[in-house]
DSSP file (Angstrom, degrees, kcal/mol; ACC not computed):
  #  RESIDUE AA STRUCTURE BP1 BP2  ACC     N-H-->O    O-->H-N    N-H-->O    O-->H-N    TCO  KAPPA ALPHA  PHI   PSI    X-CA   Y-CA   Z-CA
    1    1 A X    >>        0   0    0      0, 0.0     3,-0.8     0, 0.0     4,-0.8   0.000 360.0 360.0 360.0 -53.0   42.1  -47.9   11.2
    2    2 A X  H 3>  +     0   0    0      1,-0.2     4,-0.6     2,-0.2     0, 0.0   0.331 360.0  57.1 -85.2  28.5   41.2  -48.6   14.8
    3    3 A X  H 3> S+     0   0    0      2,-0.1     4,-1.2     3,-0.1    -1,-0.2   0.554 107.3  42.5 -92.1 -17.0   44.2  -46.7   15.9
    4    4 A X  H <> S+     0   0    0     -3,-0.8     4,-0.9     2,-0.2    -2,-0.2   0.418 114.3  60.9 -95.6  -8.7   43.3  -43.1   14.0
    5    5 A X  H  X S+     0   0    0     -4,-0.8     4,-1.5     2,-0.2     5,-0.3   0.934 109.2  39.7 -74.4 -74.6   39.6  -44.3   15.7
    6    6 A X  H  X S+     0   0    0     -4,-0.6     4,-3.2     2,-0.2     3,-0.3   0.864 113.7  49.8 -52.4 -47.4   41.4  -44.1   19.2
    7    7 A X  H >X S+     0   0    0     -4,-1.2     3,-1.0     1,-0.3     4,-0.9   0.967 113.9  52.6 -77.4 -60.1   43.5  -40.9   18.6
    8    8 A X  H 3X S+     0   0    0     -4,-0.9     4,-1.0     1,-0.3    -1,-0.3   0.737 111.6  39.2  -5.3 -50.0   40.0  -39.3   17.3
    9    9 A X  H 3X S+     0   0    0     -4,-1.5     4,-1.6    -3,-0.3    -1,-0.3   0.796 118.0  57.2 -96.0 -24.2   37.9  -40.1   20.3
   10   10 A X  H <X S+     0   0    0     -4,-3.2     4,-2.3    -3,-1.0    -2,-0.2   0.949 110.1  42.0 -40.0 -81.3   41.4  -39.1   22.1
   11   11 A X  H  X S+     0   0    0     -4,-0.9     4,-1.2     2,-0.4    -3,-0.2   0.497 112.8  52.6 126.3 -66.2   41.4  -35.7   20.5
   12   12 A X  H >X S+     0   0    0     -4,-1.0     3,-1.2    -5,-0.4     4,-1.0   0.993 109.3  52.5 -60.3 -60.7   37.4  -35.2   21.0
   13   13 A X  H >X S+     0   0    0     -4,-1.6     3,-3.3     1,-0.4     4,-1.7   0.776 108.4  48.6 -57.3 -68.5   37.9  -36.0   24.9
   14   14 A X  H 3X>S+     0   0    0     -4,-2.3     5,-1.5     1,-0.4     4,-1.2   0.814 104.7  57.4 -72.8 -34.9   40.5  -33.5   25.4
   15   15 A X  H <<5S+     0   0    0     -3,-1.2    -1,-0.4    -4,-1.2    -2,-0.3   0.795 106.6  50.2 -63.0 -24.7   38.7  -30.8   23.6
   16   16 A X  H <<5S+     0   0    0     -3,-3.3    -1,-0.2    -4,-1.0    -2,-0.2   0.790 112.6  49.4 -75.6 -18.8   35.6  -31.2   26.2
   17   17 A X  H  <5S-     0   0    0     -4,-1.7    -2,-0.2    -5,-0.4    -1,-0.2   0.847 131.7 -95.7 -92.1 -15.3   38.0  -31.0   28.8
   18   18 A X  T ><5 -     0   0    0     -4,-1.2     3,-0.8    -5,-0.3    -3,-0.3   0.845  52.9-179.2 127.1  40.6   39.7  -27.9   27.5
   19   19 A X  T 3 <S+     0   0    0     -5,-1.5    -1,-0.1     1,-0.3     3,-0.1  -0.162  71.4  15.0 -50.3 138.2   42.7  -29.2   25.4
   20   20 A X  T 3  S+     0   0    0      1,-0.2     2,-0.4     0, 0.0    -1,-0.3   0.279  96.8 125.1  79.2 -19.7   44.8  -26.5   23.9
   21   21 A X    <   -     0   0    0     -3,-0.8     2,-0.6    -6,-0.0    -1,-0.2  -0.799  59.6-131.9 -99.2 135.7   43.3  -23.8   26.0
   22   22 A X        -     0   0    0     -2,-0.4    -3,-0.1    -3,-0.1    -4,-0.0  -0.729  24.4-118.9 -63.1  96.8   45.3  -21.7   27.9
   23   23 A X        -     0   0    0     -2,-0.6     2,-0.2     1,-0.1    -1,-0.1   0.027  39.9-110.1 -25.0 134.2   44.0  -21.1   32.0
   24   24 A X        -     0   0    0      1,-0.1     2,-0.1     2,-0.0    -1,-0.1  -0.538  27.6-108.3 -82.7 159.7   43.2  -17.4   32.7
   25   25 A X    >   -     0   0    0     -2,-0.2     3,-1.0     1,-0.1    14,-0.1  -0.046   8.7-135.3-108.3 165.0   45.2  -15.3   34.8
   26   26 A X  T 3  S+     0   0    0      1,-0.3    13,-1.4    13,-0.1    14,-0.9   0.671 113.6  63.9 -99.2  -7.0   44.1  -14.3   38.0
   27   27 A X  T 3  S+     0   0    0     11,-0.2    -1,-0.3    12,-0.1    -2,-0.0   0.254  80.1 126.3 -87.4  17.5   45.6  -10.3   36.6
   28   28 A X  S <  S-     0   0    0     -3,-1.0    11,-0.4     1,-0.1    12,-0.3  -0.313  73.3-120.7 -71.5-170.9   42.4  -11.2   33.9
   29   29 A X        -     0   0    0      2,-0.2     8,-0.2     9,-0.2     9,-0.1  -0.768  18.2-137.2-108.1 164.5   40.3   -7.9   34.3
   30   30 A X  S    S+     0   0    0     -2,-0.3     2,-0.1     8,-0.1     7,-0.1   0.670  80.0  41.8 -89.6 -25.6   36.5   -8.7   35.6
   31   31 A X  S    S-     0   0    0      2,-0.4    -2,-0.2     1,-0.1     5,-0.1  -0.424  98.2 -92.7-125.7-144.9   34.7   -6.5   33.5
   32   32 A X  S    S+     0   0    0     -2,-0.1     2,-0.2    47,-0.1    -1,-0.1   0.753  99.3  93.8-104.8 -39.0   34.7   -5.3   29.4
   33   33 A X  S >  S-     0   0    0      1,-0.2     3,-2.9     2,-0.1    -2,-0.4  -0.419  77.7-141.4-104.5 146.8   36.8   -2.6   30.4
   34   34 A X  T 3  S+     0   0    0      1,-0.3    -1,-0.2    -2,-0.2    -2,-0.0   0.723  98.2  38.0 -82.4   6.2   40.7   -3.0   30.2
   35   35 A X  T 3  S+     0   0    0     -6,-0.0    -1,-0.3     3,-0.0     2,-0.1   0.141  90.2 113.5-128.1  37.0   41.8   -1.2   33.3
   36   36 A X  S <  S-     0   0    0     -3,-2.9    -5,-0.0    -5,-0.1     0, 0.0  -0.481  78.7 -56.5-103.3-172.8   38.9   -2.4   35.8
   37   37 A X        -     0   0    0     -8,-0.2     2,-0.5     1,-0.1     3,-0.3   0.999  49.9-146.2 -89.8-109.2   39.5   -4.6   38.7
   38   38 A X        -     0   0    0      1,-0.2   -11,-0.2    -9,-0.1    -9,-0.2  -0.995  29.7-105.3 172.5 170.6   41.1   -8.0   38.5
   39   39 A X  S    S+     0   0    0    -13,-1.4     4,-0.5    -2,-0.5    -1,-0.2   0.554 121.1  58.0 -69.8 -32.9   40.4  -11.0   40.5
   40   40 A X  S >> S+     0   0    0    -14,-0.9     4,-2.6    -3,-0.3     3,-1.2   0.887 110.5  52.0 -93.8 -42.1   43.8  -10.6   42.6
   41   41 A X  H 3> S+     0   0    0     -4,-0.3     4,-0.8     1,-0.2    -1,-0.2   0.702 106.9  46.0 -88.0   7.6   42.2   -6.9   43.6
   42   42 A X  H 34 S+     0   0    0      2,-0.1    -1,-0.2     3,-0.1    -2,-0.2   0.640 115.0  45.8 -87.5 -22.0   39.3   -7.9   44.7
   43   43 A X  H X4 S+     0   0    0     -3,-1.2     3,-2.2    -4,-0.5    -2,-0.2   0.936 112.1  60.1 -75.0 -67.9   41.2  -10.8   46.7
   44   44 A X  H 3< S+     0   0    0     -4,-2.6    -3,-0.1     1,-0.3    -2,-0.1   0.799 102.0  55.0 -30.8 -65.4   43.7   -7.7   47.8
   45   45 A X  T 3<  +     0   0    0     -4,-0.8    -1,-0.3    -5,-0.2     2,-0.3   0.320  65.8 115.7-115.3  39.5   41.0   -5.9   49.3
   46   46 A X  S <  S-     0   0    0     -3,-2.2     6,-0.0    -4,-0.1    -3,-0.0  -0.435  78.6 -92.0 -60.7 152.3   39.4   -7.7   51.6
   47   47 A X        -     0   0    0     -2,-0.3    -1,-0.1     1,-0.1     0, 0.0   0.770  41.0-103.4 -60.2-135.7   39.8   -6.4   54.8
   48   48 A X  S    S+     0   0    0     -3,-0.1     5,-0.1     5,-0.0     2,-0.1   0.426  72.4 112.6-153.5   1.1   42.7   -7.6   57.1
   49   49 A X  S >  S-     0   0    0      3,-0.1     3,-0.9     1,-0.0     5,-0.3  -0.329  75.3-100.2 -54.4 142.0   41.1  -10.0   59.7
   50   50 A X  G >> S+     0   0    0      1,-0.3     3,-2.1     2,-0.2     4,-1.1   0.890 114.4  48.6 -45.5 -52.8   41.4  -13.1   60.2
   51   51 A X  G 34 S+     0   0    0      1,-0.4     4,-0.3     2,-0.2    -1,-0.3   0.501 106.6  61.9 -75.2   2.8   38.4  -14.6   58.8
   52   52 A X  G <4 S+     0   0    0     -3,-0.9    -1,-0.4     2,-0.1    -2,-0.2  -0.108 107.7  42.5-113.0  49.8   38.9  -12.6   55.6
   53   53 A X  T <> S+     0   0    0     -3,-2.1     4,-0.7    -5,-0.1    -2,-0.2  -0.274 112.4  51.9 -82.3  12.6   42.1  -14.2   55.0
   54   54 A X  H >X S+     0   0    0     -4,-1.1     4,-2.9    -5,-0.3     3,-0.8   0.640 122.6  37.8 -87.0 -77.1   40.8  -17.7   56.0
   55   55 A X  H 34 S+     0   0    0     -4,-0.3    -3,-0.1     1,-0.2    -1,-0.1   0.691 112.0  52.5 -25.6 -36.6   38.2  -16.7   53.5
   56   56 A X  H 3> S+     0   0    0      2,-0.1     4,-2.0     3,-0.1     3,-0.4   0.690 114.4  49.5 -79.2 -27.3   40.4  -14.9   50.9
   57   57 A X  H <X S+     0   0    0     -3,-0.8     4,-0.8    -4,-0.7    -2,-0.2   0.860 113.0  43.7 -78.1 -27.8   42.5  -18.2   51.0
   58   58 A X  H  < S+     0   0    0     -4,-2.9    -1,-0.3     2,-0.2    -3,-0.1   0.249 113.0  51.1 -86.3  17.6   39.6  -20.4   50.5
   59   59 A X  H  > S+     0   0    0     -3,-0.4     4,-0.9    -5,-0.3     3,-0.3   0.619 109.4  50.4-126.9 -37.4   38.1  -18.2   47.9
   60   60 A X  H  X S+     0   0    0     -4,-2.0     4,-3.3     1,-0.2    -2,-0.2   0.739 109.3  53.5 -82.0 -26.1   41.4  -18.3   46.1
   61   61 A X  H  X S+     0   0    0     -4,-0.8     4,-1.0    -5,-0.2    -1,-0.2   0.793 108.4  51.0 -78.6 -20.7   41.5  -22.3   46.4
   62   62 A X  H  4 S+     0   0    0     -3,-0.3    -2,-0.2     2,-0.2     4,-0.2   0.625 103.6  53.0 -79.4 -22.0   38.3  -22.3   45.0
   63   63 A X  H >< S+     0   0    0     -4,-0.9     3,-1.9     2,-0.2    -3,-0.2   0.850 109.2  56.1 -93.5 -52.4   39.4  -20.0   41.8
   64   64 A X  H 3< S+     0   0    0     -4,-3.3    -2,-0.2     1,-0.3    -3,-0.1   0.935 105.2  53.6 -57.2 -37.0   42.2  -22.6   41.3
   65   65 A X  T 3< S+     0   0    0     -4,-1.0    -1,-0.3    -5,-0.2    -2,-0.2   0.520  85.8  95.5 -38.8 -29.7   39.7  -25.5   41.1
   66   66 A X  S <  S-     0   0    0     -3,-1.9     2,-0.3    -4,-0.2     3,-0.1   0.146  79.3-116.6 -89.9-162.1   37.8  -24.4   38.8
   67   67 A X     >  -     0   0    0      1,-0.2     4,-1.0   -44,-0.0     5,-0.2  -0.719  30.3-106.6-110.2 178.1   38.2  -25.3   35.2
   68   68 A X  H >> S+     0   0    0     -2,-0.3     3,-3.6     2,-0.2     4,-0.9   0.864 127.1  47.7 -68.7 -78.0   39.3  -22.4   31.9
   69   69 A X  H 3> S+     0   0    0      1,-0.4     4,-2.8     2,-0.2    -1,-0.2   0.689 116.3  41.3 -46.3 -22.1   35.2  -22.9   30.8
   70   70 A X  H 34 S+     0   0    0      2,-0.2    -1,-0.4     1,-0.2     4,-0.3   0.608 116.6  47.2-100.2   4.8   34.0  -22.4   34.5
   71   71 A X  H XX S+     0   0    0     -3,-3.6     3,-3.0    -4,-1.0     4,-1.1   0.946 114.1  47.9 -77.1 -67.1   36.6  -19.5   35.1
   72   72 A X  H 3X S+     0   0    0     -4,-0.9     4,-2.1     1,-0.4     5,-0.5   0.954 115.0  47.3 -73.5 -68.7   35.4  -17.8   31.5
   73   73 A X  H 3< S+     0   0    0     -4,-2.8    -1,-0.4     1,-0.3     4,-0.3   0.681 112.7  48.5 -81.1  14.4   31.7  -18.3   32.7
   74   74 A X  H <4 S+     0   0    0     -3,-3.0     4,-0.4    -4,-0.3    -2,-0.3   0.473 114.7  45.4 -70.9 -30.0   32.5  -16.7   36.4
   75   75 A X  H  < S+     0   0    0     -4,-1.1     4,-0.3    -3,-0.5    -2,-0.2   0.676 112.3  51.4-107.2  -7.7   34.2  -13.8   34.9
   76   76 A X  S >X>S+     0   0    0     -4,-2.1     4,-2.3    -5,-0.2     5,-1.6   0.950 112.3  45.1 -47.9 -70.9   31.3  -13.5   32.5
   77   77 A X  T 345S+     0   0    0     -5,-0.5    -2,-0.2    -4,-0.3    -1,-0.1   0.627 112.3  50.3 -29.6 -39.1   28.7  -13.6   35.3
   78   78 A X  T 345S+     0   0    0     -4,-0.4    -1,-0.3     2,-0.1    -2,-0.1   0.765 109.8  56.2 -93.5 -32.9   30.9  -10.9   37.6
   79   79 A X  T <45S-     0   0    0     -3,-1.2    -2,-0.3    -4,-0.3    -3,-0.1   0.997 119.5-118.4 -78.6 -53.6   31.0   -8.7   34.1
   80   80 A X  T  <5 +     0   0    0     -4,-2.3     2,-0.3     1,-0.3    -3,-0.3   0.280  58.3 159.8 130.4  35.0   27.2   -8.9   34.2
   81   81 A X      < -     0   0    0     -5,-1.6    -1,-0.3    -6,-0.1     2,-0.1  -0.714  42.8-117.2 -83.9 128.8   27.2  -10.8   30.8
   82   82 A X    >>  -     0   0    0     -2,-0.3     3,-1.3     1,-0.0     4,-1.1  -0.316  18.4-112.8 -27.3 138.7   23.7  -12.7   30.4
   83   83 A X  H 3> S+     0   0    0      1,-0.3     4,-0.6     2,-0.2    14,-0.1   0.840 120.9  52.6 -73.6 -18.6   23.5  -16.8   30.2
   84   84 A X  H 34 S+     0   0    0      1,-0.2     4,-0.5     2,-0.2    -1,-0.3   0.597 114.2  35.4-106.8  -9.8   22.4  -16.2   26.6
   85   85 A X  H <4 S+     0   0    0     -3,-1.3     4,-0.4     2,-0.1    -1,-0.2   0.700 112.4  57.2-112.3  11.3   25.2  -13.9   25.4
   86   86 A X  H  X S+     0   0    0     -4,-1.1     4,-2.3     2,-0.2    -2,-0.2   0.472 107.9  49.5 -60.2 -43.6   27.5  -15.7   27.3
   87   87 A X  H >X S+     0   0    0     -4,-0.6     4,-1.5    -5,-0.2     3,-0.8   0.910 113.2  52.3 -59.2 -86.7   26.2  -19.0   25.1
   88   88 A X  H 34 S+     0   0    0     -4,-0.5    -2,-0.2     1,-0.3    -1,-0.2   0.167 111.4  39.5   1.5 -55.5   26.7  -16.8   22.5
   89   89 A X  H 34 S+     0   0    0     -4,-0.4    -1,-0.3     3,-0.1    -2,-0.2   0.822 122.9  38.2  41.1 -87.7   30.2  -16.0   23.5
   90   90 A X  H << S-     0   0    0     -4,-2.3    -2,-0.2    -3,-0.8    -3,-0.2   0.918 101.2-129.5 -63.2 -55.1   31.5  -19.4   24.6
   91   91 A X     <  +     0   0    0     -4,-1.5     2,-0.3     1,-0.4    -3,-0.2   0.696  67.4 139.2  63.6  69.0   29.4  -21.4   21.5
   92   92 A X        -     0   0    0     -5,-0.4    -1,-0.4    -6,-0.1    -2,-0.2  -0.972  63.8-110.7-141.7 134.1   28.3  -23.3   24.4
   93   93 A X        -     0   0    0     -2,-0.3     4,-0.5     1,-0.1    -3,-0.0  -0.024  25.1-130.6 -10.4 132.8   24.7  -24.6   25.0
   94   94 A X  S >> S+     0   0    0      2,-0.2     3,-2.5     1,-0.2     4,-1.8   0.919 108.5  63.7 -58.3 -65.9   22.8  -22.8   28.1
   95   95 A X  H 3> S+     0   0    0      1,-0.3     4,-0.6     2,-0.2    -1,-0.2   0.841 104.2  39.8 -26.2 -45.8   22.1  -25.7   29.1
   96   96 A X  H 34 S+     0   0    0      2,-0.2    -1,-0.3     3,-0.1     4,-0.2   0.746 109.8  54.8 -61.4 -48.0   25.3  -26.5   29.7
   97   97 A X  H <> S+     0   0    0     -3,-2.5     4,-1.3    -4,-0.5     3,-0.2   0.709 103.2  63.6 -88.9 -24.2   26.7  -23.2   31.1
   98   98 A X  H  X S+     0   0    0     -4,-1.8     4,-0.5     1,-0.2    -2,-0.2   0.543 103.5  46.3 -53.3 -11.4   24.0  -23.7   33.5
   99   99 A X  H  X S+     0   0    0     -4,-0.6     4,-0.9    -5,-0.3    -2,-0.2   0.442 106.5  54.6 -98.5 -21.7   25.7  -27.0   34.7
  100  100 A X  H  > S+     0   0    0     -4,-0.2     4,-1.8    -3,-0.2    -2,-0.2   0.624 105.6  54.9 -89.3 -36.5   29.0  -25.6   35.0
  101  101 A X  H  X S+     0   0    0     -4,-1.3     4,-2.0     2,-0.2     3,-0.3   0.946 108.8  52.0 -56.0 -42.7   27.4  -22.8   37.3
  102  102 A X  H  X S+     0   0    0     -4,-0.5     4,-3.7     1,-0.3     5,-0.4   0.984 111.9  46.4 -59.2 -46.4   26.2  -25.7   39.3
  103  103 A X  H  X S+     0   0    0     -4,-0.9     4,-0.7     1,-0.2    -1,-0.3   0.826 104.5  50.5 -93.0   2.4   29.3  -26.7   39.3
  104  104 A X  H  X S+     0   0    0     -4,-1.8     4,-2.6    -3,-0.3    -2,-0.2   0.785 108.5  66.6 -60.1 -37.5   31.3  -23.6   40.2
  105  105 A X  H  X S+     0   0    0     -4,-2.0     4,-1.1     1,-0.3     8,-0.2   0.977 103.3  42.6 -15.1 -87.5   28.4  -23.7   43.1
  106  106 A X  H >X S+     0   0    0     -4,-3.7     4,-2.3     1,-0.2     3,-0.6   0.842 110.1  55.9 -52.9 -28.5   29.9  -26.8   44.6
  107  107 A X  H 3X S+     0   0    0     -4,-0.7     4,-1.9    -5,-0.4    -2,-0.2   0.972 113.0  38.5 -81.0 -41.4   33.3  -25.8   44.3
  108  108 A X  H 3<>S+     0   0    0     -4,-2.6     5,-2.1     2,-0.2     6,-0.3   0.745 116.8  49.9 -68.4   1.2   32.9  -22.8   46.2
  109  109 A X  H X<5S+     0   0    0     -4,-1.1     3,-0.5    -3,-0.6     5,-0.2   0.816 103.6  62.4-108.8 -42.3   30.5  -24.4   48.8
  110  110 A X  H 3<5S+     0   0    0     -4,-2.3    -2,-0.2     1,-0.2    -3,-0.1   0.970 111.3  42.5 -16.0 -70.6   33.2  -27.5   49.1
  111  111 A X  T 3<5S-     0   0    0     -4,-1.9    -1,-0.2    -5,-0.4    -2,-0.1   0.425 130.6 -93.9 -88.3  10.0   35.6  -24.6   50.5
  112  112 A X  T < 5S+     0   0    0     -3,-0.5    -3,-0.2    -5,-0.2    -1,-0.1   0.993  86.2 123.1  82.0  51.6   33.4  -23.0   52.4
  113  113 A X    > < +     0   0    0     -5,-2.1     3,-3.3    -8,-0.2     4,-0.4   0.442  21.3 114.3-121.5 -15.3   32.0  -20.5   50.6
  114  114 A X  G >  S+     0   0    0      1,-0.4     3,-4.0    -6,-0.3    -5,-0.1   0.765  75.4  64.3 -50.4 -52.7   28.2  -20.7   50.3
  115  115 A X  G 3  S+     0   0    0      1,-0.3    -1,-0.4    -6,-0.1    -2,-0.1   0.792 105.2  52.1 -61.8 -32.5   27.3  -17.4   52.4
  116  116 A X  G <  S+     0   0    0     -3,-3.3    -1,-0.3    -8,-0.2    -2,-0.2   0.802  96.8  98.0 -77.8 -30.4   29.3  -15.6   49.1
  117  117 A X    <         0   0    0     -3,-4.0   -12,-0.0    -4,-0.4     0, 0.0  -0.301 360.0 360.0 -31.8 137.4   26.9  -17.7   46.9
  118  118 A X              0   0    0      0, 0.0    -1,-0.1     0, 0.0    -3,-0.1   0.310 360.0 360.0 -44.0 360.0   23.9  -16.0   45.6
């Protein structure tokens, strides 16, 4: 009994943490439509300076960081998707998807990002 207990609370845990879900692709598209801009061309075409690749490289360390939920509610956010159909969407709390912004926040502000914040 307390070993099907453990694999149970196992089993929840990996599902908060995203078990079973695939990471999204940096080729995802950003918006609703299937042939609009990507994350890697939007990387692409920043300019050609230095401090847009120190920047396109920190912004692309920041993308890896994130987790599949905080990807899925960045590329929501970029589509123009709303916190509430975005809940909606995920079947995640606002509350919640507000806390995962916070923490997409920190990860881009970690890498030196902030001035791209809103």
């Amino acid at each position: 009994m307390r070993a099907k207990l453990t694999d149970i609370e196992r089993e929840a845990k990996a599902d908060k943490r995203g078990g079973g879900r695939q990471p999204l692709s940096l080729n995802a598209g950003l918006g609703r439509e299937p042939d609009g801009p990507t994350v890697a061309d939007v990387l692409a075409d920043s300019g050609g300076g230095e401090a847009d690749m120190i920047s396109t490289l920190s912004c692309r360390r920041a993308i890896r960081r994130l987790t599949p939920r905080q990807w899925q509610v960045a590329q929501g956010l970029a589509a123009g998707i709303s916190m509430t159909e975005l809940s909606r969407l995920l079947h995640v709390p606002r509350p919640t998807l507000y806390d995962e912004l916070g923490r997409i926040r920190n990860v881009f502000r970690d890498e030196g990002l902030a001035e791209f914040l809103p």
